[in-house]
C-alpha positions in Angstrom: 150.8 136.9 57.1 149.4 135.6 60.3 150.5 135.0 63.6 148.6 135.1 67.4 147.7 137.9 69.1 148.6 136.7 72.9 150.7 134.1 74.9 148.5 131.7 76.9 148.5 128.2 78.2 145.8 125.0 77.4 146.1 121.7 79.1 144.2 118.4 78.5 144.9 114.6 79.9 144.8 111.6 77.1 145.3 108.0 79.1 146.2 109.6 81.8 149.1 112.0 79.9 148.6 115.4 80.9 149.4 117.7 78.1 150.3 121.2 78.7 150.6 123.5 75.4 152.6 127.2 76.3 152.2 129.9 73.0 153.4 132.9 72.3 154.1 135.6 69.7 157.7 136.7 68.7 159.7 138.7 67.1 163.0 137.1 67.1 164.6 133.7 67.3 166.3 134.1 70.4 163.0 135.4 71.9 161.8 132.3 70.4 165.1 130.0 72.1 164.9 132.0 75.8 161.1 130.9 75.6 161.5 127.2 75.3 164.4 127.3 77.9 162.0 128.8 80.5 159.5 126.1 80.1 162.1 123.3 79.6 163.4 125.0 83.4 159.6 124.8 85.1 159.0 121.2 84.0 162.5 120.1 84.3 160.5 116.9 85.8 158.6 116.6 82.8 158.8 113.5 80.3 158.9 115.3 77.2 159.0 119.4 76.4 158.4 119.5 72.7 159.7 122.9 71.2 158.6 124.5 67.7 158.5 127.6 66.6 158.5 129.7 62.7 160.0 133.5 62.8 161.1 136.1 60.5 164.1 137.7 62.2 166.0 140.3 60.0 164.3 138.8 56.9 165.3 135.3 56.8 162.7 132.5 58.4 163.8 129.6 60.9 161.0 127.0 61.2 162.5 124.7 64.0 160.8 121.3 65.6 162.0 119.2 68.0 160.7 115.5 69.5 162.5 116.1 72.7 162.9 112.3 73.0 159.9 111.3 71.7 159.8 108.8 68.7 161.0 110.2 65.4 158.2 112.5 63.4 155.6 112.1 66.3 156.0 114.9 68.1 157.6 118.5 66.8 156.5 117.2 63.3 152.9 116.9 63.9 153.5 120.6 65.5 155.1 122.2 63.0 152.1 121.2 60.6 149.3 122.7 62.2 151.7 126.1 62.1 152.3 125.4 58.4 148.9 124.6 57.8 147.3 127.6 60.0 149.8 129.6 58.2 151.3 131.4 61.2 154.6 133.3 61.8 156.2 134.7 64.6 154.9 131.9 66.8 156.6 129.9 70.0 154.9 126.4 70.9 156.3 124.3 73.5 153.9 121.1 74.4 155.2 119.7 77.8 154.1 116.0 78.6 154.0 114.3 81.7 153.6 110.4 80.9 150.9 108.7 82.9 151.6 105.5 82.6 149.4 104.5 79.3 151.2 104.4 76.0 149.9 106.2 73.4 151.1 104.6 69.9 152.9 106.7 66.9 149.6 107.4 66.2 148.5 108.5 69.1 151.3 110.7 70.1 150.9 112.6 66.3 147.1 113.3 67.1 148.2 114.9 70.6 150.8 116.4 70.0 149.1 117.9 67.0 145.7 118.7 69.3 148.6 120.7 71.4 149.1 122.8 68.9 146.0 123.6 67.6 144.6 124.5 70.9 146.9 126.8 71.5 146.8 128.4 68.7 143.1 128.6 68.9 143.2 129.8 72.5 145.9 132.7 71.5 143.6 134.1 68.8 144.8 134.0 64.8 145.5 137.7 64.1 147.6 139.6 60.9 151.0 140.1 61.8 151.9 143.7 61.5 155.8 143.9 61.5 157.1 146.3 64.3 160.4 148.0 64.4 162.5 149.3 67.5 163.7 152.9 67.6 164.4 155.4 70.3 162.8 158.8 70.9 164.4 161.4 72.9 162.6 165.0 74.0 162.8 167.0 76.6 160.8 166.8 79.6 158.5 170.0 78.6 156.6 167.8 75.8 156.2 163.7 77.8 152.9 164.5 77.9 152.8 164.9 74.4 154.6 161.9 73.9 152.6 160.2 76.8 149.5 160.9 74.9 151.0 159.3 71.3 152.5 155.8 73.1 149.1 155.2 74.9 146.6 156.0 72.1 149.1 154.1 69.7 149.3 151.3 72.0 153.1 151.3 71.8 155.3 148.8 73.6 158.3 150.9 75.7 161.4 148.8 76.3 163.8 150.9 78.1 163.7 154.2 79.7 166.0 156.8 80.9 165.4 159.8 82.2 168.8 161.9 81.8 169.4 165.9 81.2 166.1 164.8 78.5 164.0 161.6 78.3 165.1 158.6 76.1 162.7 155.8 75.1 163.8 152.9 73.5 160.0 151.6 71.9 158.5 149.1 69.7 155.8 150.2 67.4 154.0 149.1 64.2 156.4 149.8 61.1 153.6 152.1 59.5 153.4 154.1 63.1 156.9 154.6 63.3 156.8 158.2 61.6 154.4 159.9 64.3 157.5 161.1 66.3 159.3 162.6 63.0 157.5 166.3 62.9 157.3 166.7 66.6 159.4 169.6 67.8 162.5 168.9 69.8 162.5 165.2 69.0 165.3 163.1 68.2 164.0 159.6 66.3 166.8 157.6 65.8 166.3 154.1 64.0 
């Protein structure tokens, strides 16, 4: 299974349309729905913000496309096909369009809209998806470095800390990493 490996931006003008393409890699669906409300806010001025996205959340996949106003199977469609074709998962793609004046056609709207996509995805690099989970660590303070040492050579992701009578991480680490903090002394892994 693929998906990309960062979130990045392309932008190209077609008859004086200016296309802006926004990708990113996800883990969830609402991560996937805050996404396209964040660029729908920034270019609330914009003629069209065409949403797509394909995720595995909790074992079960939504593949969702939108035209945002655009005609019928021209836009999110054309989208949603490079994804399927690429064969990518866990992917956001919102392709914001600012009308300049020059109508494209159907066709022309499919082969931009489409060129959107694939940009993106090209620019975001195609790499294996390797499926994380979230668990929390706690130790005491006597072994962060320790712990330190693990989360940076392991290039794990922290999402929450607190620092309390002893330290609690709340991380996000590849599924087949997820046992390095098992047989450290003092540690409690809880998943």
């Amino acid at each position: 299974m693929n998906t990309v490996e960062k979130e990045c931006i392309i932008e190209f003008e077609e008859k004086k349309s200016k296309f802006i393409g926004y990708i990113k890699p996800i883990s969830t669906k609402k991560e996937a729905e805050d996404f396209i409300k964040s660029i729908k806010i920034k270019h609330n001025n914009a003629t069209h913000n065409v949403p797509v996205y394909r995720v595995i959340d909790n074992g079960k996949e939504y593949f969702k496309f939108d035209d945002d106003g655009e005609p019928s199977g021209t836009a999110g469609k054309p989208m949603a096909e490079i994804i399927n074709l690429k064969e990518i998962y866990n992917v956001v793609i919102v392709a914001t369009r600012y009308f300049g004046g020059i109508k494209l056609g159907a066709g022309g709207l499919v082969r931009n809209y489409a060129k959107t996509a694939k940009l993106a995805i090209e620019e975001a690099k195609i790499i294996e998806y390797i499926e994380k989970v979230e668990i929390i660590i706690d130790f005491p303070y006597n072994i962060s470095g320790e712990i330190d040492r693990i989360i940076i050579s392991n290039d794990i992701e922290i999402l929450e800390k607190t620092y309390d009578a002893r330290i609690t991480f709340k991380i996000r680490v590849d599924k087949v990493k997820e046992s390095l903090f098992n047989n450290i002394k003092d540690v409690i892994v809880i998943k």
